[in-house]
GUTITI-379478 format. One record per residue (C-alpha): residue number from 1; residue in three letters; y, x, z. Coordinates in Angstrom, 1 decimal. Last residue first. Layout:
NUM,ala,Y,X,Z .
...
//
This chain:
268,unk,210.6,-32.3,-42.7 .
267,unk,209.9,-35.6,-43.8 .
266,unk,206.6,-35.7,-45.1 .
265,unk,204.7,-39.0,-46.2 .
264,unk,201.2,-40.0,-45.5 .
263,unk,200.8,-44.4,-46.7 .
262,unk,198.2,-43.4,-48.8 .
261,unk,196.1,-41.9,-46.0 .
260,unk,195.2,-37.9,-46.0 .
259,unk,191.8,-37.3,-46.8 .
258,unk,192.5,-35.5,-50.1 .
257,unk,194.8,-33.0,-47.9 .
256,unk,191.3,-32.6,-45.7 .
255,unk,191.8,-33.2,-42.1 .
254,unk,193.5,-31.2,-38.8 .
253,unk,194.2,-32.7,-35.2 .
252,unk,197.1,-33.2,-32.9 .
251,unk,198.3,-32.7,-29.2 .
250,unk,195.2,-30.8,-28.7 .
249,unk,196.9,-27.4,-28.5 .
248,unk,200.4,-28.8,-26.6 .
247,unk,200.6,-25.4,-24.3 .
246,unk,203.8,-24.0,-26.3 .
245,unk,201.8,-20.6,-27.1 .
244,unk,198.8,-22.9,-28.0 .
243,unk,201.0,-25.2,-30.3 .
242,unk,203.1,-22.0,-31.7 .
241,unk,199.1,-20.4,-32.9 .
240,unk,197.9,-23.4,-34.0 .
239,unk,201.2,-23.8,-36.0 .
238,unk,200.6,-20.4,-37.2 .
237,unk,197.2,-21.3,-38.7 .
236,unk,198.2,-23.9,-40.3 .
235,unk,200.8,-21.7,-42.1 .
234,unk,199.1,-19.0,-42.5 .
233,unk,196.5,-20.5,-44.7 .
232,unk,199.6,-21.9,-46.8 .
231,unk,200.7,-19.0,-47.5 .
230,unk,203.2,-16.0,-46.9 .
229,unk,201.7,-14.7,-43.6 .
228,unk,203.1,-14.5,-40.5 .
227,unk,201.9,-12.3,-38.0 .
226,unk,205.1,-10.0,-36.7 .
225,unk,207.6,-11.9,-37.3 .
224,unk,206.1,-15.4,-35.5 .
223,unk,205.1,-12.9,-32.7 .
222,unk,208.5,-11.7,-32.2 .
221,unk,209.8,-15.9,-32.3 .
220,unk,207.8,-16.5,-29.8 .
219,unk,208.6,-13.8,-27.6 .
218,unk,212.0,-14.5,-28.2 .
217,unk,212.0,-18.1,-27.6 .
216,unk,209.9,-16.9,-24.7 .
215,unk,212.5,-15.3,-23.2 .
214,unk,215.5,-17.3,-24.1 .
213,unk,214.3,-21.1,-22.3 .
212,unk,215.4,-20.8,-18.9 .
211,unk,218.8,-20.9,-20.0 .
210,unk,221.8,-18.9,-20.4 .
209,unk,221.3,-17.5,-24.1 .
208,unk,220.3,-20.7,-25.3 .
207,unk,223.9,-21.4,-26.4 .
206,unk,224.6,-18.4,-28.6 .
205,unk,221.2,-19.4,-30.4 .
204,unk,222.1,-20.1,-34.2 .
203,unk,223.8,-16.6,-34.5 .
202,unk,224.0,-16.6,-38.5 .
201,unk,223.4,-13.3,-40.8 .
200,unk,220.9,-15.7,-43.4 .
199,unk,217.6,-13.3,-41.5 .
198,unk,218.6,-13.4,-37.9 .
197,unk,219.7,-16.8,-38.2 .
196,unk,216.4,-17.6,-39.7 .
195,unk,214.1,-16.2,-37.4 .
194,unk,216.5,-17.4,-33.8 .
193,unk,217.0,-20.8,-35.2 .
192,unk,212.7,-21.2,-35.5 .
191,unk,212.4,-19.7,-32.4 .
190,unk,214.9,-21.3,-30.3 .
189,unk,213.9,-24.8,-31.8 .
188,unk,210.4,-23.9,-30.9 .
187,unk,211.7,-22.9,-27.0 .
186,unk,213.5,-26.1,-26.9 .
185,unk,210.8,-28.5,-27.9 .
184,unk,208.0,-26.9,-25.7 .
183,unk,209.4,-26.0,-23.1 .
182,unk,211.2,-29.5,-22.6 .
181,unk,208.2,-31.4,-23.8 .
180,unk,206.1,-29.8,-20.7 .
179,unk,208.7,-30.6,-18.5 .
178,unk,208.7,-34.0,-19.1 .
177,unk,212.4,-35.2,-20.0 .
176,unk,214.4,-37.6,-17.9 .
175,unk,217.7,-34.4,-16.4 .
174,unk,217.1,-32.0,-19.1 .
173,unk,218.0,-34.9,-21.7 .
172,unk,220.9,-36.1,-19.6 .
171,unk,222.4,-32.9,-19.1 .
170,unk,221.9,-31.3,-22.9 .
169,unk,219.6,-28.9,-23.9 .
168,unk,217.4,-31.0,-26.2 .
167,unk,220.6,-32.0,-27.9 .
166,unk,221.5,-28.8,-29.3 .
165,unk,218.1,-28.8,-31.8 .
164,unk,220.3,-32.2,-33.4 .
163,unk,223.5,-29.5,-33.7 .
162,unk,221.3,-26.6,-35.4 .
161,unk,219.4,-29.1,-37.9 .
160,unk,223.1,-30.1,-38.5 .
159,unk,223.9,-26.1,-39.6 .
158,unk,221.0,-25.8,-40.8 .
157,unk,221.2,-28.6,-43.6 .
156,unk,225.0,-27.3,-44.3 .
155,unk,223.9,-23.7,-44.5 .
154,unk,221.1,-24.7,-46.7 .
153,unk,224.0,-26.6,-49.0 .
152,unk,226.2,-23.0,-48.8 .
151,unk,223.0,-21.1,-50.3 .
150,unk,221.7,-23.1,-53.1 .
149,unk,223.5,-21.0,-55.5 .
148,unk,221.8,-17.8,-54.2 .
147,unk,218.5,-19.7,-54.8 .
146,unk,215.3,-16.8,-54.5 .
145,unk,216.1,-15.3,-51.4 .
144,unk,217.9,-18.0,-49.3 .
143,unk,215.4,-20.5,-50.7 .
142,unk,212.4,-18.3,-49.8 .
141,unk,213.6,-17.8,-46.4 .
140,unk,213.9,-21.6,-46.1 .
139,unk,210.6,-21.9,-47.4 .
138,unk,209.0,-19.2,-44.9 .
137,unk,210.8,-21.3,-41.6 .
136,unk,209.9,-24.3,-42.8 .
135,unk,206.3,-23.2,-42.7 .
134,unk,206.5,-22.4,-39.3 .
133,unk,208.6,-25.7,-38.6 .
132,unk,206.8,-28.7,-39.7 .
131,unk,203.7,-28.9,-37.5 .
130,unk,205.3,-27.9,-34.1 .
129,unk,208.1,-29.9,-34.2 .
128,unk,207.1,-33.2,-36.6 .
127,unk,204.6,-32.7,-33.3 .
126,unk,207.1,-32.9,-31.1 .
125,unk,208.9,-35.5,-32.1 .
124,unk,206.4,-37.9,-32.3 .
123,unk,205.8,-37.3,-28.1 .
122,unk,208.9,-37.3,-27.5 .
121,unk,209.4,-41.0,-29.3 .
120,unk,206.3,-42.0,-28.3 .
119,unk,207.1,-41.0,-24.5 .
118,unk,210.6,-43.3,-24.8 .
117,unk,208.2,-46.4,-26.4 .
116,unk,206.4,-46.6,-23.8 .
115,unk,208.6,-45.9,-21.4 .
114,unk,210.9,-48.7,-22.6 .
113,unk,208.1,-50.8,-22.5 .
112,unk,206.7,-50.4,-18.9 .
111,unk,210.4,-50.8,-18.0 .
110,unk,213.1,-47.7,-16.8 .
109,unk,214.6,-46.4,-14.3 .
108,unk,212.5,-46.0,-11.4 .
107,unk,209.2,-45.7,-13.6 .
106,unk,210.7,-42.8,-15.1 .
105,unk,209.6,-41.3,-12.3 .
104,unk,205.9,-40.9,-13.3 .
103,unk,206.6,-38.9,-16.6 .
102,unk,205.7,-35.5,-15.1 .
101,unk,202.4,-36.8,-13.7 .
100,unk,201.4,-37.8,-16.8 .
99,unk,202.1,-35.5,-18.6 .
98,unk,198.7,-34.3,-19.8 .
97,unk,197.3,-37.6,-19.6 .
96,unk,199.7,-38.9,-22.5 .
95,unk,198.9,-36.1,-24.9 .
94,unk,195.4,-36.4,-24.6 .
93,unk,195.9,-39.9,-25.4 .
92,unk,198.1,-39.3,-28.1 .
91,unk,195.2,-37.1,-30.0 .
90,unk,193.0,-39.7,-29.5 .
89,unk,195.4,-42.6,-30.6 .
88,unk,196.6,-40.8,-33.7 .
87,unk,197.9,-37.4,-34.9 .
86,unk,198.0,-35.4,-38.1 .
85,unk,197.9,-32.0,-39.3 .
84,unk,197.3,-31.5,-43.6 .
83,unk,194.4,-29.1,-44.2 .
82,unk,194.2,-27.7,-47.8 .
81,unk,191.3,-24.9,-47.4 .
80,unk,188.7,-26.4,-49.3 .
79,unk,191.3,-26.6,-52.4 .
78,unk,192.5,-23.2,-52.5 .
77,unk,196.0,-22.9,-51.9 .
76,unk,198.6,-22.3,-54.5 .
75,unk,199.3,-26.5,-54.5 .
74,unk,199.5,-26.7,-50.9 .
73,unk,202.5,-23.7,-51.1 .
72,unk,204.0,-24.4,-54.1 .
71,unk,203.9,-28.8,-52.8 .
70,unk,205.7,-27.5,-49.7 .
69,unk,208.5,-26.2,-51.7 .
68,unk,209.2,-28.7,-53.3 .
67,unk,210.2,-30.1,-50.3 .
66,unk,212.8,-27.6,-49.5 .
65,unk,213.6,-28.0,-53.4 .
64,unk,214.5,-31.4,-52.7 .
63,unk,216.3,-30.8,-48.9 .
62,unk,218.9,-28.5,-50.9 .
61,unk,219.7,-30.8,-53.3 .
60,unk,220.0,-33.1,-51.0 .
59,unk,223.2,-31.5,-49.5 .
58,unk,225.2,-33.2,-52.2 .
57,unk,225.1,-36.4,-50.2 .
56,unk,223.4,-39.7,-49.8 .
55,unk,223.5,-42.8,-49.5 .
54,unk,221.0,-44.8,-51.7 .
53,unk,219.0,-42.6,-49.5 .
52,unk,215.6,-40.9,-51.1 .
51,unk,211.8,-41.3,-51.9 .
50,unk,210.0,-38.1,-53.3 .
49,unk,207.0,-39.0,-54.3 .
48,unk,204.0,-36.8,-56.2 .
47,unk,202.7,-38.1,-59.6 .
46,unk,200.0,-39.7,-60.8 .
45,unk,197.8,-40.6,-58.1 .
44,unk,194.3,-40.2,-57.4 .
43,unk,193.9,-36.6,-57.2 .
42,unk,196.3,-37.1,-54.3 .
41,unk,200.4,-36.5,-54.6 .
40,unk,202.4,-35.5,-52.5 .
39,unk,204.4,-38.0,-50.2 .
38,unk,207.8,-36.4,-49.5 .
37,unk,210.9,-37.8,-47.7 .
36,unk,214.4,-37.6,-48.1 .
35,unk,218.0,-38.3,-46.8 .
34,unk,216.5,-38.6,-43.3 .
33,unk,215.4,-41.4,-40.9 .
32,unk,214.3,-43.0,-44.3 .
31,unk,215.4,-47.1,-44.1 .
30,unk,217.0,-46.9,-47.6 .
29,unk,214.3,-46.4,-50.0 .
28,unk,214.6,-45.2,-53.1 .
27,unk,212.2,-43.7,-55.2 .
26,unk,212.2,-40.5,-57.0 .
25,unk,209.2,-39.7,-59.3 .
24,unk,208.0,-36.1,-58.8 .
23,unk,205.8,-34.4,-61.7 .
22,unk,202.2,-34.2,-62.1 .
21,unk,199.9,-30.8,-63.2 .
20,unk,200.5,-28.7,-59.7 .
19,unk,202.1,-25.8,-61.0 .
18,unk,204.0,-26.8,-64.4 .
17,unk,204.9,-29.8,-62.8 .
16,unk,206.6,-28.5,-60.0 .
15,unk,208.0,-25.4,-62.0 .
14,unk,210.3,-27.6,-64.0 .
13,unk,211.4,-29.5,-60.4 .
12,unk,212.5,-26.2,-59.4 .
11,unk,214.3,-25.6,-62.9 .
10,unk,216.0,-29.1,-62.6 .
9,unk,217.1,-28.2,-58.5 .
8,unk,218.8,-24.6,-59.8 .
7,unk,221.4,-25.7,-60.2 .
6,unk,222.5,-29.5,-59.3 .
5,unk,221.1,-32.3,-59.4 .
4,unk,223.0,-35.5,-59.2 .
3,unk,220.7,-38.6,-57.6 .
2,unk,221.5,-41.9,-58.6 .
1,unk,218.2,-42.8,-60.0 .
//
């Protein structure tokens, strides 16, 4: 492995096997879309996965322990209550016929495959949305609070989570993009930027601040605050709560974490 750790990352990965029983086994593998990915480990399987970039940079420190962070929360949970969100054809469907009528004029620019694979593209991307960002936004907050030294490489990670959130308010995006995934995406990405700006002392949403998108970041964001809970519970329950708020409830479905299929990794 060609991964340097630095501190605090050894002591995290300590308290991973010390809580949950099985350590992490790093495996490379080079076509991720990030530097990292989780798959945590089933009764059945001896140790959880983290699988990495050859190239990488120092910032994956901070994207290890973010992970880890996921497996405290499962791990602490009781065992009948350790639901993982998923999607498949169903849940797509219902997607689909929901916009249809908002993706009908891409049918003037674009091919019966390019559509295709455009609307599974938005439509994948909004639920890594929805289901990874409440309970990224309690393990960042944890990693401000508990890792001072991890501090400037969290920075880094928001900082380009920041500039990718950007892109769903530029021209051309604003100008092909269903409605509903508009609202949806950009008023998440306001909430999630607005809660941890707020608490690292970093403006994250300068540039929402003139679109139709700042008042119900905000409320959002207010009722994130004011209901969250720090566990696991809350966090699938908080997700509900953004997908209703966001009008995507049905967009994905819930199943046992034992249930999950081998292949199941997280990446964000």
């Amino acid at each position: 492995m060609d991964i340097r750790f630095i501190d605090p990352v050894p002591d995290v990965l300590a308290e991973v096997k010390k809580t949950t029983g099985k350590e992490i086994e790093f495996v490379q593998k080079n076509d991720l879309k990030t530097f990292a990915a989780l798959r945590m480990a089933r009764k059945n399987m001896p140790s959880h996965l983290i699988f990495y970039k050859k190239e990488h940079d120092e910032i994956i420190n901070h994207m290890i322990v973010h992970e880890c962070g996921h497996l405290f929360r499962i791990s602490r949970c009781p065992e009948n209550q350790r639901l993982i969100p998923y999607s498949d054809n169903q849940t797509k469907y219902q997607a689909l016929k929901q916009i249809k009528n908002e993706t009908a004029a891409l049918s003037s620019v674009f091919s019966e495959d390019q559509i295709a694979h455009i609307i599974d593209l938005w439509y994948d991307g909004l639920i890594s949305q929805v289901t990874n960002l409440p309970p990224d936004i309690m393990i960042e907050k944890w990693i401000y609070d508990q890792f001072p030294a991890l501090r400037p490489l969290q920075l880094k990670s928001l900082k380009k989570q920041h500039s990718e959130a950007l892109a769903g308010l530029s021209e051309t995006v604003q100008r092909t993009a269903p409605h509903t995934i508009l609202f949806a995406s950009n008023v998440m990405n306001y909430a999630f930027l607005r809660i941890l700006g707020l608490h690292i002392g970093r403006n994250f949403v300068r540039e929402y601040s003139a679109t139709g998108y700042l008042s119900k970041g905000k409320e959002l964001a207010s009722v994130t605050e004011k209901d969250y809970e720090d566990s696991h519970e809350s966090d699938n329950l908080m997700i509900e709560r953004w997908a209703a708020f966001v009008n995507i409830s049905g967009w994905f479905k819930w199943r046992g974490f034992e249930d999950v299929p081998p292949g199941y990794s997280r990446t964000g």
